[in-house]
Phi, psi and omega in degrees: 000168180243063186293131171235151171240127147286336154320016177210120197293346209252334183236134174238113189287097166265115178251074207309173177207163172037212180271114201289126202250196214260316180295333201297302182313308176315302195276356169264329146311331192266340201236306161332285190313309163304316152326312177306276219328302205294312202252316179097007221230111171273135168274170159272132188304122156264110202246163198224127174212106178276331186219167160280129167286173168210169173276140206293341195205172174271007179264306194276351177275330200284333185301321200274338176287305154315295184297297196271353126315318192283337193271331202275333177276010144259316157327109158289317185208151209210084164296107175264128176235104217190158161277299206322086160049271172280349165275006195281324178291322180308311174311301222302301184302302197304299169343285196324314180284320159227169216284351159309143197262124193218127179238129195283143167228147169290175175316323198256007148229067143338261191344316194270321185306286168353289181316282170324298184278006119242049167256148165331282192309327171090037204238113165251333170205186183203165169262159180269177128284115186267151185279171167070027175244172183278152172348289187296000176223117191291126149227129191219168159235128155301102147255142182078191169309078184287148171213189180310288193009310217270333174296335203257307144350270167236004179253332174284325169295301197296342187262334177291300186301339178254340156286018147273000179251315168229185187266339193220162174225179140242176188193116150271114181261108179235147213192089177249199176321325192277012174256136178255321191161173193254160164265161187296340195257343160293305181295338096015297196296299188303341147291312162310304182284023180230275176338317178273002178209073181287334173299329190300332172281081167284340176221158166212148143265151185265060175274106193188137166248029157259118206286013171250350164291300163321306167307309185310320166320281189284358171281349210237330176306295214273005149277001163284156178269018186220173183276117179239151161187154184233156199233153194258146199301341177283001190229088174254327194282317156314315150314321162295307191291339189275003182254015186240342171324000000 
């Protein structure tokens, strides 16, 4: 089945569950159309994935191939919202494919997912700076949706202007409650600029307690060319003092 919710003219919240049938597609189809019609208004998606869902048949995957042909060149934005890993890819993938702007959010920000798919814009985070570190140390937080954007914007400039002042840098990196996540194409930005300074970097810290960030970390340090570590959000006054060695 499909709970769709409508109550908010600008976004329509779907949650599929267990196995999706023809009829499921159908009625959901039906409830959009209805909706354009009654409002005047096409929403934006909220899609709730607790599990991945699948189809009961092969009729109801051509219903679902259906609905994001007839939908996908009016749907402006398609909030995907889930733990699962494998939703992480899915934007990554789907962009290509349509022409709705589509982003993963985790479970426990609903709320910012909710927010993105009603707003105009297309601005899901930025990085903040953080103040009070010595020159010589990039420090930022991550808020929200980091995309290219936000690398090409402010974290690449800001790594240019400061290797014209030093030879070495350090980076505090922190990712607390107000962070959702990187787009495939932020991640993208972030190799390149590790490419483009393999050297430049002697420490980075890590702040963060989301343990699959953490992991990715320290699974990947010993192929970084600098000094890493990562530290859990009560101990940022360690981390600062230990990147500043």
């Amino acid at each position: 089945m499909i709970d769709i919710d409508l109550s908010d003219p600008k976004i329509a919240i779907l949650r599929p569950e267990g196995a999706l049938s023809v009829e499921d597609f159908d009625a959901l189809n039906a409830a959009i159309d209805t909706h354009i019609n009654q409002t005047d208004t096409v929403p934006n998606l909220v899609i709730r994935l607790d599990r991945l869902p699948h189809w009961d048949s092969l009729g109801a995957l051509s219903r679902h191939f259906h609905f994001v042909k007839l939908h996908q060149k009016v749907v402006r934005k398609v909030a995907i919202v889930g733990d699962s890993p494998l939703l992480a890819l899915a934007p990554e993938i789907a962009n290509y494919l349509v022409n709705a702007t589509i982003r993963h959010f985790p479970d426990r920000k609903l709320e910012d997912a909710r927010e993105w798919a009603r707003s105009e814009a297309d601005d899901p985070g930025h990085f903040e700076l953080i103040a009070g570190l010595p020159r010589d140390v990039i420090g930022v937080r991550a808020i929200g949706m980091i995309t290219a954007q936000d690398y090409q914007d402010t974290l690449i400039p800001l790594v240019e202007q400061k290797l014209q002042e030093h030879d070495k840098l350090k980076c505090l990196a922190v990712l607390d409650e107000h962070f959702v996540g990187y787009s495939g194409h932020a991640a993208w930005e972030d190799v390149k600029l590790g490419l483009r300074h393999p050297l430049s970097f002697t420490r980075c810290a890590l702040v963060t307690d989301i343990s699959w960030v953490t992991k990715a970390g320290r699974l990947l340090a010993p192929l970084m060319p600098f000094a890493f570590k990562a530290f859990p959000l009560a101990e940022l006054e360690q981390a600062k003092s230990w990147v500043k060695r």
